[in-house]
TORKOLTI-963927 format. One line per field, with one value per residue: x, y, z of N, C-alpha, C, O in turn. Coordinates in pm, whole numbers. Atoms other than C-alpha are relative to their C-alpha. Layout:
BEGIN
nxx <- X ...
nyy <- Y ...
nzz <- Z ...
caxx <- X ...
cayy <- Y ...
cazz <- Z ...
cxx <- X ...
cyy <- Y ...
czz <- Z ...
oxx <- X ...
oyy <- Y ...
ozz <- Z ...
***
This chain:
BEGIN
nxx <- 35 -16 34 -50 24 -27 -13 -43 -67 36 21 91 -85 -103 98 28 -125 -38 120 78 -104 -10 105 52 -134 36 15 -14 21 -60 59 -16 -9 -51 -57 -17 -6 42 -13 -142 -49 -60 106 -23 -142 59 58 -140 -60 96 15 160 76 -63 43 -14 39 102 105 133 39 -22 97 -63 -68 49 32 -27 -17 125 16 -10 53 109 115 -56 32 -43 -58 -67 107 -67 21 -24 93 -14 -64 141 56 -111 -6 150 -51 -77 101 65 -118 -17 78 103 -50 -112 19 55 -101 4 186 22 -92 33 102 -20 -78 75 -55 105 -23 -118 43 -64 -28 53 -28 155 -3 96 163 11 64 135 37 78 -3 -110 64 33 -70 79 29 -43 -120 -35 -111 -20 -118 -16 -82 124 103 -101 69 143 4 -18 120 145 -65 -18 120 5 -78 29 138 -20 -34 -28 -139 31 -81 105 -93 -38 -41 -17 5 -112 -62 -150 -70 -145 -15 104 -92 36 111 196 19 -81 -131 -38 -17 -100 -45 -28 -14 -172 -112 52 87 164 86 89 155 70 183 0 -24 113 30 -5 -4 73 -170 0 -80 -60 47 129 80 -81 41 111 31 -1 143 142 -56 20 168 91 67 -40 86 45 -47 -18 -50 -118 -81 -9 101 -64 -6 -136 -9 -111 -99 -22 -95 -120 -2 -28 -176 -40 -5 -104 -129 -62 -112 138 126 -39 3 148 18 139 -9 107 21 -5 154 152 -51 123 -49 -15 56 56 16 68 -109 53 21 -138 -53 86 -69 -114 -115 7 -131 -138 -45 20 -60 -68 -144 -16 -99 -154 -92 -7 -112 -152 -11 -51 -159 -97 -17 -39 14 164 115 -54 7 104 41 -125 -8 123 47 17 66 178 -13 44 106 120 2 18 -99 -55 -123 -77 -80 -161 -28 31 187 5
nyy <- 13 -42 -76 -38 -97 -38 -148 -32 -39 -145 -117 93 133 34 -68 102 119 -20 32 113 35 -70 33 122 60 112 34 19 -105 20 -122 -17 -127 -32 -117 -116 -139 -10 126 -72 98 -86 -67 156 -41 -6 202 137 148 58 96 77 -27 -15 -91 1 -94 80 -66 82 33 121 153 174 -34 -48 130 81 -58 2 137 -1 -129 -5 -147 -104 -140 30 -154 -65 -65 -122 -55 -165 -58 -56 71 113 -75 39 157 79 73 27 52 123 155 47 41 45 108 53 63 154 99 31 31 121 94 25 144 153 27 37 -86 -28 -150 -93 -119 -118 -133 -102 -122 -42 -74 90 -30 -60 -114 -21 -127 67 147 81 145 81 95 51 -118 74 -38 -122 13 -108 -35 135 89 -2 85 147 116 50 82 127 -11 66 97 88 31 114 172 35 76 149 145 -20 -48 -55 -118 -120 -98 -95 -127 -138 -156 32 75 -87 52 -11 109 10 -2 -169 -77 -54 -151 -65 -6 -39 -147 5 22 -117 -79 35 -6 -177 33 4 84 -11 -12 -16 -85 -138 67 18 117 77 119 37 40 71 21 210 121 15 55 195 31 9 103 116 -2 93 122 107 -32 -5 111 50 -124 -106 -120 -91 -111 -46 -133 -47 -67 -91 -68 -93 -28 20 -82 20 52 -75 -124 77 43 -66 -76 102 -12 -110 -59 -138 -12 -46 143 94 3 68 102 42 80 172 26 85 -15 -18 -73 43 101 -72 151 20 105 40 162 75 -94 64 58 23 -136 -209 -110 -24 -101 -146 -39 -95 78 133 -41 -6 41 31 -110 -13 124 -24 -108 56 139 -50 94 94 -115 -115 63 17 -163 -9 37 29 -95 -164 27 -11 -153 -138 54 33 -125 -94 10 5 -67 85 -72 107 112 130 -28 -119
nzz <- 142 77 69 131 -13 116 -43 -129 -13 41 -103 -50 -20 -120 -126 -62 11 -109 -129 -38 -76 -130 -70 6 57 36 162 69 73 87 85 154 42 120 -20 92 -64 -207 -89 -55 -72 -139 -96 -116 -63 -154 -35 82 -42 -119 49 54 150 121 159 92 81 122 64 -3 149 -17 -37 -14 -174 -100 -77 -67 -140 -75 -63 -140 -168 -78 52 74 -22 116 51 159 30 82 -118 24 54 98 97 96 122 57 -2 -73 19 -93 -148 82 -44 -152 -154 17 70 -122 -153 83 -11 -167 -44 55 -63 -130 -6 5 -119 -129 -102 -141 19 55 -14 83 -11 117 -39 5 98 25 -13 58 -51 -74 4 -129 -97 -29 90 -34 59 60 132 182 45 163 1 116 62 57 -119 -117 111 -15 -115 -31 82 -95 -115 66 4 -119 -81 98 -46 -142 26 114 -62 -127 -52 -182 80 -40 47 -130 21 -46 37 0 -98 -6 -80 16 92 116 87 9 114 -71 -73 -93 54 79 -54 -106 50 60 -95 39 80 49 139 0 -34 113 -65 108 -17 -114 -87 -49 -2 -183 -77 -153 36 -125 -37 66 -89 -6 112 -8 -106 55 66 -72 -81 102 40 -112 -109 148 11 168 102 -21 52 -126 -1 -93 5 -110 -31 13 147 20 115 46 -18 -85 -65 27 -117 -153 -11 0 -138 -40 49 4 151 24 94 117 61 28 95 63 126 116 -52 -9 95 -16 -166 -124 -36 -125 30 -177 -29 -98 -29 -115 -12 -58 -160 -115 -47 -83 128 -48 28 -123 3 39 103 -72 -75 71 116 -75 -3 151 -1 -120 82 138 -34 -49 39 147 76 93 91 147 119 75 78 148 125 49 -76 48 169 -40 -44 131 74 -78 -59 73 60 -80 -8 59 -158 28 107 4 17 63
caxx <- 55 270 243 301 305 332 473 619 904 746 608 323 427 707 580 336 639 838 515 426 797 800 445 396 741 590 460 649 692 769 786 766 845 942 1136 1052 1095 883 1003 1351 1492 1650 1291 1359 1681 1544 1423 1713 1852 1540 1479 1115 1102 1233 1276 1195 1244 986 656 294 224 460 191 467 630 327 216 487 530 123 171 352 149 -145 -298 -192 -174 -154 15 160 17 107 14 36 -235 -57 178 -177 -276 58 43 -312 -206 45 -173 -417 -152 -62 -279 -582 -400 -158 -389 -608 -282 -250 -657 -628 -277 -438 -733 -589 -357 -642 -567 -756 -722 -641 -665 -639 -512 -704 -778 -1041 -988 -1233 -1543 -1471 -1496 -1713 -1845 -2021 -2036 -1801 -1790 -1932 -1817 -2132 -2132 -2080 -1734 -1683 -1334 -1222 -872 -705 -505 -876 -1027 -722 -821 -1165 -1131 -892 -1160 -1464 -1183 -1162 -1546 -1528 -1336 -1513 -1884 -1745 -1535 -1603 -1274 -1254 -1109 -1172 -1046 -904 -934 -739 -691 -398 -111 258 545 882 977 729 894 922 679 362 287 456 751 789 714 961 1220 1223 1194 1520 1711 1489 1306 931 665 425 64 -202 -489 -553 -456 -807 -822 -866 -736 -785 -372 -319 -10 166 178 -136 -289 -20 -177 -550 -480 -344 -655 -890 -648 -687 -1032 -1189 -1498 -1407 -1627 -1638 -1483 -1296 -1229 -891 -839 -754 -1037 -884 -914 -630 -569 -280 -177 -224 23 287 218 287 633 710 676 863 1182 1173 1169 977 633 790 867 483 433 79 93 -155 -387 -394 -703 -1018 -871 -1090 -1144 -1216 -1232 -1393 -1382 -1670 -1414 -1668 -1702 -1286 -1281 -1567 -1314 -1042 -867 -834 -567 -236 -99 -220 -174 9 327 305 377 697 831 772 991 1268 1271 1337 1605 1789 1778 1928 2069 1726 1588 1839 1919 1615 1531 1761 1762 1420 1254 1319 1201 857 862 902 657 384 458 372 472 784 1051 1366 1488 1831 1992 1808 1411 1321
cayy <- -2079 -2094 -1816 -1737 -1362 -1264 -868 -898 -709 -386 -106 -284 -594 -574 -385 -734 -953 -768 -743 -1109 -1216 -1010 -1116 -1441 -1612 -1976 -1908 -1970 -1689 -1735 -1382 -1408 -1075 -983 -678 -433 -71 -60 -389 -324 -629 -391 -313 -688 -601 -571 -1001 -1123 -1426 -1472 -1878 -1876 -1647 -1664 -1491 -1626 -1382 -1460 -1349 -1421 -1447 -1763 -2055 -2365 -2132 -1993 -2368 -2527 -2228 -2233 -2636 -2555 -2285 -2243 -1921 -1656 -1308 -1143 -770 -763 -539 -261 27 397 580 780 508 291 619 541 174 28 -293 -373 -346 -562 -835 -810 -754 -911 -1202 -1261 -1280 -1562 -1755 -1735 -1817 -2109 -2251 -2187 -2399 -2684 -2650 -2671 -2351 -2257 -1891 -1634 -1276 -1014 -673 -418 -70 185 382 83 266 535 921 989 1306 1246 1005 719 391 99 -267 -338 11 -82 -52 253 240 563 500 161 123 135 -77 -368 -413 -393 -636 -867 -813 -955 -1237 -1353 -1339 -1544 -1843 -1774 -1868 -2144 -2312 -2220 -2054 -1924 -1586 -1248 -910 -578 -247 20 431 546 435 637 556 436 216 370 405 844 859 886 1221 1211 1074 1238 1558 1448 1392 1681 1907 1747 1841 2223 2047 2164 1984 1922 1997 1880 2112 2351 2066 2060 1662 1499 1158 965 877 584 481 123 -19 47 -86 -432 -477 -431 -692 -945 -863 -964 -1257 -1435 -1311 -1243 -1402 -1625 -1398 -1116 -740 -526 -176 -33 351 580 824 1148 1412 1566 1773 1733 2121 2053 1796 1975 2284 1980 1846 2169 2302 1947 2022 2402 2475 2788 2798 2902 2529 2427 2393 2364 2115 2044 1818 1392 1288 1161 1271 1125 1419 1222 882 835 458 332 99 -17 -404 -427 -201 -490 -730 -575 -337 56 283 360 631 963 1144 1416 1219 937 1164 1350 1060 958 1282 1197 828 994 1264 980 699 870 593 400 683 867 587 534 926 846 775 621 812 1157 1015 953 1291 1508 1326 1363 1681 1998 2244 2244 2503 2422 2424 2179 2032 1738 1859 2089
cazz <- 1081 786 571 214 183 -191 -196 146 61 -30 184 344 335 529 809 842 771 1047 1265 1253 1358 1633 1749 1641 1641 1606 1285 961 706 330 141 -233 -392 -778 -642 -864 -843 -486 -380 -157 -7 262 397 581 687 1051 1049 833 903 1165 1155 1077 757 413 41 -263 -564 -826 -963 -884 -1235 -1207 -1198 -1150 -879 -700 -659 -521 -240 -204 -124 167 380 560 436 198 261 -81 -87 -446 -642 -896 -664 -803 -920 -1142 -1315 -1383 -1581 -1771 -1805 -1724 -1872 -1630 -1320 -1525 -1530 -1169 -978 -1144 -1326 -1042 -758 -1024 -1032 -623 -590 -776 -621 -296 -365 -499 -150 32 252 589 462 201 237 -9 30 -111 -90 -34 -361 -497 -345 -562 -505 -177 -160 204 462 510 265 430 349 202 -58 -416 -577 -877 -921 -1110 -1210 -1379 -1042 -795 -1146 -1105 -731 -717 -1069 -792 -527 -773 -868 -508 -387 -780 -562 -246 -431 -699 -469 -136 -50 329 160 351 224 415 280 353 365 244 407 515 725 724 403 171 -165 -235 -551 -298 -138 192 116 -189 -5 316 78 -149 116 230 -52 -110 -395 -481 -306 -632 -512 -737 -830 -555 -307 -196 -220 161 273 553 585 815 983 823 1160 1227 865 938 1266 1100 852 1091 1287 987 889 1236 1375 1039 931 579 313 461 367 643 611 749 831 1058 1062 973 654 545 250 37 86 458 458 237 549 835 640 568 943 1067 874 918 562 394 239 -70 -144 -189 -591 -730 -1064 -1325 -1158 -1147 -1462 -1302 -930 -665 -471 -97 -8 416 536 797 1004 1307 1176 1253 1578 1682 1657 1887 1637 1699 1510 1805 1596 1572 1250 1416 1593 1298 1060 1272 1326 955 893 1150 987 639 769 955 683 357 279 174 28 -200 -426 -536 -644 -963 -1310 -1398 -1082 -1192 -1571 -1424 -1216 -1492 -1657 -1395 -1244 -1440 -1483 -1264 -1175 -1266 -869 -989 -1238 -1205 -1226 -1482
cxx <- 126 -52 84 -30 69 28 55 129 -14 -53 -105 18 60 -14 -106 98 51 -130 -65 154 -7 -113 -64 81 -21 -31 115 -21 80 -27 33 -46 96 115 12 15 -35 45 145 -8 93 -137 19 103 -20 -37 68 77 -108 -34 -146 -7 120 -18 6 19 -59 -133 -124 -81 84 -88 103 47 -114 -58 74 31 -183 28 73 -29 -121 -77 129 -51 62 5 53 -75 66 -85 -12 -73 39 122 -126 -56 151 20 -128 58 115 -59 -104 49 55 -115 -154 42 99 -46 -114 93 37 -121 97 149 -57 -119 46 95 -134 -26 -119 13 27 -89 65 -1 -54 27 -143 -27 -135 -164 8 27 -133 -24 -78 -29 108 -61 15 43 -64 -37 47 153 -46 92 -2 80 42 27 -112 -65 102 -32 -63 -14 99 -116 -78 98 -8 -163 -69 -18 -92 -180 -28 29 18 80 -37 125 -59 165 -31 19 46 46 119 111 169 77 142 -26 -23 130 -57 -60 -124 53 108 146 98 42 133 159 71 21 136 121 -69 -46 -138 -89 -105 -109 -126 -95 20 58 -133 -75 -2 62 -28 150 -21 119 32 -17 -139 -113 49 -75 -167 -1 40 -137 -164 89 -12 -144 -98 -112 41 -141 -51 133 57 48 113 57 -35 -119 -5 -54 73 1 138 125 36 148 148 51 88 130 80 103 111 204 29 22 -90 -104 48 39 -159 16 -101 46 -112 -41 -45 -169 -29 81 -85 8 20 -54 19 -4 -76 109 -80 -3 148 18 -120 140 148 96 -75 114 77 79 -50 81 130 139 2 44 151 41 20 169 89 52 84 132 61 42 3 69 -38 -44 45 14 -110 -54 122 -69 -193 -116 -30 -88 -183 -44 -22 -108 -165 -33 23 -81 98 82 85 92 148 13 -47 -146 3 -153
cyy <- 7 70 39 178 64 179 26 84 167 94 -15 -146 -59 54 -175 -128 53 6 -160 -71 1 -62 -156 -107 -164 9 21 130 -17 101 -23 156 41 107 97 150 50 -75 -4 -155 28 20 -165 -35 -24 -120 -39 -54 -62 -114 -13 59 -8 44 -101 124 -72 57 -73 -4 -105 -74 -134 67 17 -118 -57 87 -8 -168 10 61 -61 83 86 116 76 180 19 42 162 110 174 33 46 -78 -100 108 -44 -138 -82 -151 -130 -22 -108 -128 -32 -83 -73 -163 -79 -43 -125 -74 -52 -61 -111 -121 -1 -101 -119 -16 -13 101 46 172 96 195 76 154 138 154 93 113 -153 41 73 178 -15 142 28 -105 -66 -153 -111 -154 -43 110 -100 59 76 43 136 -36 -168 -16 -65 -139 -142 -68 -7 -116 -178 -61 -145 -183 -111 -50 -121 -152 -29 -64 -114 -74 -11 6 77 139 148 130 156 117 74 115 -20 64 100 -45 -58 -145 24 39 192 12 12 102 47 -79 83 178 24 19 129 136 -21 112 147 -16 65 -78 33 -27 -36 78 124 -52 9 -181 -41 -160 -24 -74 -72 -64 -177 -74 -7 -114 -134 -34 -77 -113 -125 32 -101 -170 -127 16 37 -72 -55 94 108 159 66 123 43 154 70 66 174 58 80 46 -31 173 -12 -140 28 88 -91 -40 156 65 -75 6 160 80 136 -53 -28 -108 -73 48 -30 -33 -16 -119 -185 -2 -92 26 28 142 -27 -116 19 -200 -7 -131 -74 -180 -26 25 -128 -143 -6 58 96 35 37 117 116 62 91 -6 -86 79 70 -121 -77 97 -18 -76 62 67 -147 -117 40 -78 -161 34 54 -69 -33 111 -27 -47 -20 53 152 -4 45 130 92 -40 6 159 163 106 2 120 -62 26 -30 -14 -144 -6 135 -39
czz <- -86 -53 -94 -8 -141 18 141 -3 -42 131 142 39 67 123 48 -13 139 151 71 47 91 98 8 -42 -17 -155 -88 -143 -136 -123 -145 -77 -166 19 -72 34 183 90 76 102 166 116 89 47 171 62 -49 76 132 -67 -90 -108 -78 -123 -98 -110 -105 -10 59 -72 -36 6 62 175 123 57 72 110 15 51 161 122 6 -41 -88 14 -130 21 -118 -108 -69 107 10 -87 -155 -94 -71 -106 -134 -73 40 -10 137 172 -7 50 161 79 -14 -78 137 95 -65 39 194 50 -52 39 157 -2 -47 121 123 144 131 -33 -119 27 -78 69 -108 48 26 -140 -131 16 -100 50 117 73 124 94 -1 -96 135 -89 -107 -118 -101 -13 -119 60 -80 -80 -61 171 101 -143 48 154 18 -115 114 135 -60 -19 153 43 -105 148 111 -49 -84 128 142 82 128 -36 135 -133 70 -151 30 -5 -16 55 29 120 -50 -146 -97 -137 -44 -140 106 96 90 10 -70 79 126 -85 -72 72 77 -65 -53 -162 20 47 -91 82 -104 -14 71 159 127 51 151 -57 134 -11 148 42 -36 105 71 -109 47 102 -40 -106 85 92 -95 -52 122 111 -83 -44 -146 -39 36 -21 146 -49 81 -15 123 60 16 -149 6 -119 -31 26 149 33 -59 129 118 -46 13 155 64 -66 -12 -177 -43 -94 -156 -121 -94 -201 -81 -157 -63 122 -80 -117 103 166 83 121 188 -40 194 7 151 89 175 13 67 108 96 1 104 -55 18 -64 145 -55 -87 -150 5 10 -116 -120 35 -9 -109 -59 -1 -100 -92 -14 61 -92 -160 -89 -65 -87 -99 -92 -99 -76 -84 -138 -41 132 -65 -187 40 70 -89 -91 14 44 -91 -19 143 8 7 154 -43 -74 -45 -42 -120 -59
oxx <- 197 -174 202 -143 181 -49 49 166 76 -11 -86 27 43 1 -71 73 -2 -127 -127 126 -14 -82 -144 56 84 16 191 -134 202 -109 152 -159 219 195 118 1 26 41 223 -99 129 -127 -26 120 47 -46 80 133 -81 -57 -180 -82 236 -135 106 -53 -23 -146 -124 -200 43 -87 53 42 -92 -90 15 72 -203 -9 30 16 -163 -198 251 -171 177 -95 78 -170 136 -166 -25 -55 -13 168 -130 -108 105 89 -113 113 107 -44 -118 17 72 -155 -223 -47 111 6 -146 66 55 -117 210 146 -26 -125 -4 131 -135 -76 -241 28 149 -203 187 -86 -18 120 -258 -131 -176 -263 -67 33 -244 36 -157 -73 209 -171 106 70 -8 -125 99 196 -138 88 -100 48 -48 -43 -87 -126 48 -50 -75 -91 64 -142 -72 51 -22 -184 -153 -107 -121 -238 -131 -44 107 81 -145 245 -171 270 -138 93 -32 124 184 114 211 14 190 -112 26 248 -174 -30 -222 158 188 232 212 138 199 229 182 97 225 207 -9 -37 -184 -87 -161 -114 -150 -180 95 83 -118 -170 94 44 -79 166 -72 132 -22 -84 -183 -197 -32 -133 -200 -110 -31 -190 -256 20 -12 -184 -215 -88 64 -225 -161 252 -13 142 99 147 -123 -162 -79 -105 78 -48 215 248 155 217 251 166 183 220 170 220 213 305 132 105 -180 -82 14 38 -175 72 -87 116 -204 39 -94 -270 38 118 -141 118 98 -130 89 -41 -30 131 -5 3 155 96 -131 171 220 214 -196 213 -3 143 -44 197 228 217 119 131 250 104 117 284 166 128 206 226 102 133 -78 64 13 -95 -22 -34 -100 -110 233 -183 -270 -229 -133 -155 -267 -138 -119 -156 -258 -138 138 -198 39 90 72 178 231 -90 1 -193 81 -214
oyy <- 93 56 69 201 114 241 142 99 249 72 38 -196 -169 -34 -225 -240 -1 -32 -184 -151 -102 -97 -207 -183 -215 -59 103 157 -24 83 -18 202 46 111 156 184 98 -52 0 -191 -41 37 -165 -147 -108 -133 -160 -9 -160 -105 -85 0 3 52 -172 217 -181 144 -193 -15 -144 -87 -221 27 -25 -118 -113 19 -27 -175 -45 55 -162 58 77 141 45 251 137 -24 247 56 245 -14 13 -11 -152 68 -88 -145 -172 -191 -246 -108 -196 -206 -143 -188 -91 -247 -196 -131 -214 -139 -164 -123 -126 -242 -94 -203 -220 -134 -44 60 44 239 107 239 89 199 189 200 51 180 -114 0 24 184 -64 182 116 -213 1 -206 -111 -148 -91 80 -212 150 36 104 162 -27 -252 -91 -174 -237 -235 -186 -102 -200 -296 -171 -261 -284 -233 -167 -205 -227 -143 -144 -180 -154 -73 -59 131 139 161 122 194 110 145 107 -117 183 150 -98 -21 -233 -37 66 232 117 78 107 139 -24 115 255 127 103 176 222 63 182 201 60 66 -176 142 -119 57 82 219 25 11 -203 8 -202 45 -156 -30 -148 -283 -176 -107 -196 -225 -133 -193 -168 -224 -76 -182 -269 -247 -31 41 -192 33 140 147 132 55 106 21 189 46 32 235 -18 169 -34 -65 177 5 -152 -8 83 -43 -36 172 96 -18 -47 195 149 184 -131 -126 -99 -150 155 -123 47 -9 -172 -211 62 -185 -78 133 166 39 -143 96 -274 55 -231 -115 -248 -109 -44 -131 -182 -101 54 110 -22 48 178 136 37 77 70 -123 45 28 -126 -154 59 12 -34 54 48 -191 -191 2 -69 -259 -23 91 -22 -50 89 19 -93 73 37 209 79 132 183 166 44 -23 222 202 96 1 161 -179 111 59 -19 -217 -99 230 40
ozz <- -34 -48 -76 35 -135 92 182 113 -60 244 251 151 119 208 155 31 237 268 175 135 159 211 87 -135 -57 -246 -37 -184 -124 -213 -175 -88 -159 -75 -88 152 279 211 -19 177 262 237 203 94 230 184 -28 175 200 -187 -184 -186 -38 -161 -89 -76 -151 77 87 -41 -146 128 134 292 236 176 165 204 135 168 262 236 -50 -44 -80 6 -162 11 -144 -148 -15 183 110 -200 -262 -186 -183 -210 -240 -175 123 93 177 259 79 139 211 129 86 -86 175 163 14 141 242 156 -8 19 232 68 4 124 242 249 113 69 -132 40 -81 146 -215 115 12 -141 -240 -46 -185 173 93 173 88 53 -23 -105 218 -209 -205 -198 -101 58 -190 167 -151 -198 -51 238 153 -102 107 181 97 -69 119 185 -21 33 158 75 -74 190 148 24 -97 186 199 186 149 -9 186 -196 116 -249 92 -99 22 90 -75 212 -157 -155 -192 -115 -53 -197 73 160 73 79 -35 81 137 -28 -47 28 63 -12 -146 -259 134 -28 -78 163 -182 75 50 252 249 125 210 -171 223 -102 252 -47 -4 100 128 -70 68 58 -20 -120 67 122 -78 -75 99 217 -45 -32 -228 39 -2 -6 246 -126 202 -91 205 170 93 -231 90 -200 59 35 173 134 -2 171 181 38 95 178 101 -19 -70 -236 26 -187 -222 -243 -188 -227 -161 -219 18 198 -190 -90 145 219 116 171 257 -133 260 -85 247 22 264 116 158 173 218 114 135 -20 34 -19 238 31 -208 -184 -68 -47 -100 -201 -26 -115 -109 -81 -92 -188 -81 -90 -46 -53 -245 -212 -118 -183 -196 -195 -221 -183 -54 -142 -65 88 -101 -249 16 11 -107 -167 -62 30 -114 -57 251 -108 44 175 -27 -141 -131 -107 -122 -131
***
């Protein structure tokens, strides 16, 4: 296949950019990525100069651009996507325009291309808060936050194309996600990171919240699974199958780097903060997909990753990083000169 892969240079992204090289070196790979704050042109460091893929930089709020790269693929796999809970409380607007305006402009260059495929990337923060059981593909969406409102609003956009114009669309939900690449504003990063350098690990609340945290190459795997064995209009769920609290996984970096308790920092908690979200994942495991890494080992060697690759990670904790930090996190101790 050619493939257009809007966001391929971000945290997700590149994980199925480098995964579909590796596995499927016939196909054709053409990542279009804005590179903004999350977007790191280094995370493809590992396939550069490989013949079959290539970068545009450019927007998928472009229309002239996203047509003439949709005229030349096969399917679109669409990861770009404003992406942080707590910058959509900040900016709703802006996720708006992405990820609900952006993946319009990709629908509609993919249908006039004619494509045998597109698949959006969603999430499971779309079901909403679930207070019991596990969401099913077929539950309703109640989004809480703008960021869960922008992709369940791209969601409704796509199943739009798939009943106007009979687009062969599917879309992949999934839990959320950790591993090497991620950019350090989300949890375990942030927490690998700071712990590092004998920063506070900010806890929200009482750190009572669960996830269901699923390993990147695991999730990349799960969407090439629904992208080539997928039925067109249909929903896949992607997670591990795990609940974790947020103080529990401060306790597990903590323990992994040796550091003391004394680090953990409870914070004013996140507005409207789902408190669990549980994903039913049996329709993808019938096609031949299973999670490979344990939460356990996937987060160690998340850890290791972060201790051995300081310089990915430190540049980015600067200037307009620490802005948003102090902004979010409160109140703080003043561990450095740099947090207060």
């Amino acid at each position: 296949m050619r493939l257009l892969v809007p966001g391929g240079a971000g945290f997700i992204g590149s994980e199925f950019v480098r995964q579909t090289v590796a596995n499927h070196p016939v196909d054709t790979v053409v990542v279009l990525d804005k590179l903004t704050y999350a977007g790191n042109l280094h995370n493809l460091d590992p396939v550069a100069g490989h013949p079959n893929l290539s970068f545009v930089h450019g927007d998928i709020c472009d229309a002239e651009l996203v047509s003439h790269l949709a005229a030349g693929a096969d399917a679109v796999v669409n990861f770009a996507a404003e992406s942080h809970v707590d910058r959509s409380l900040e900016a709703p607007g802006q996720f708006i325009q992405t990820d609900v305006y952006g993946t319009y402009v990709l629908l509609e260059a993919a249908r006039r291309a004619g494509h045998g495929r597109f698949l959006q990337v969603s999430t499971d923060e779309v079901y909403g808060d679930v207070a019991e059981g596990a969401s099913a593909e077929t539950d309703p969406l109640r989004p809480r936050s703008p960021y869960s409102a922008s992709k369940a609003g791209a969601e409704l956009m796509v199943w739009a194309y798939r009943a106007s114009y009979d687009m062969p669309v599917v879309v992949t939900r999934g839990s959320n996600t950790y591993g090497p690449y991620q950019y350090p504003e989300k949890i375990i990063p942030l927490f690998i990171t700071n712990a590092i350098d004998d920063l506070p690990l900010p806890i929200y609340g009482d750190g009572s919240a669960v996830r269901d945290y699923l390993h990147v190459s695991d999730h990349a795997r799960g969407i090439d699974t629904a992208l080539r064995f997928g039925t067109p209009g249909e929903d896949y769920n992607i997670g591990h199958g795990g609940e974790t609290s947020g103080i529990e996984v401060a306790d597990r970096v903590l323990a992994a780097l040796s550091k003391p308790a004394s680090l953990k920092e409870h914070v004013s908690d996140r507005l409207g903060h789902d408190h669990r979200y549980a994903l039913d994942t049996l329709k993808l495991r019938a096609l031949g997909w299973q999670p490979q890494v344990g939460f356990g080992g996937g987060l160690e060697d998340t850890v290791s990753w972060y201790r051995d690759n300081e310089p990915w990670w430190r540049p980015l904790k600067s200037g307009e990083f620490w802005d948003f930090y102090r902004r979010n996190y409160k109140p703080l101790r003043a561990a450095t000169g740099q947090v207060s």
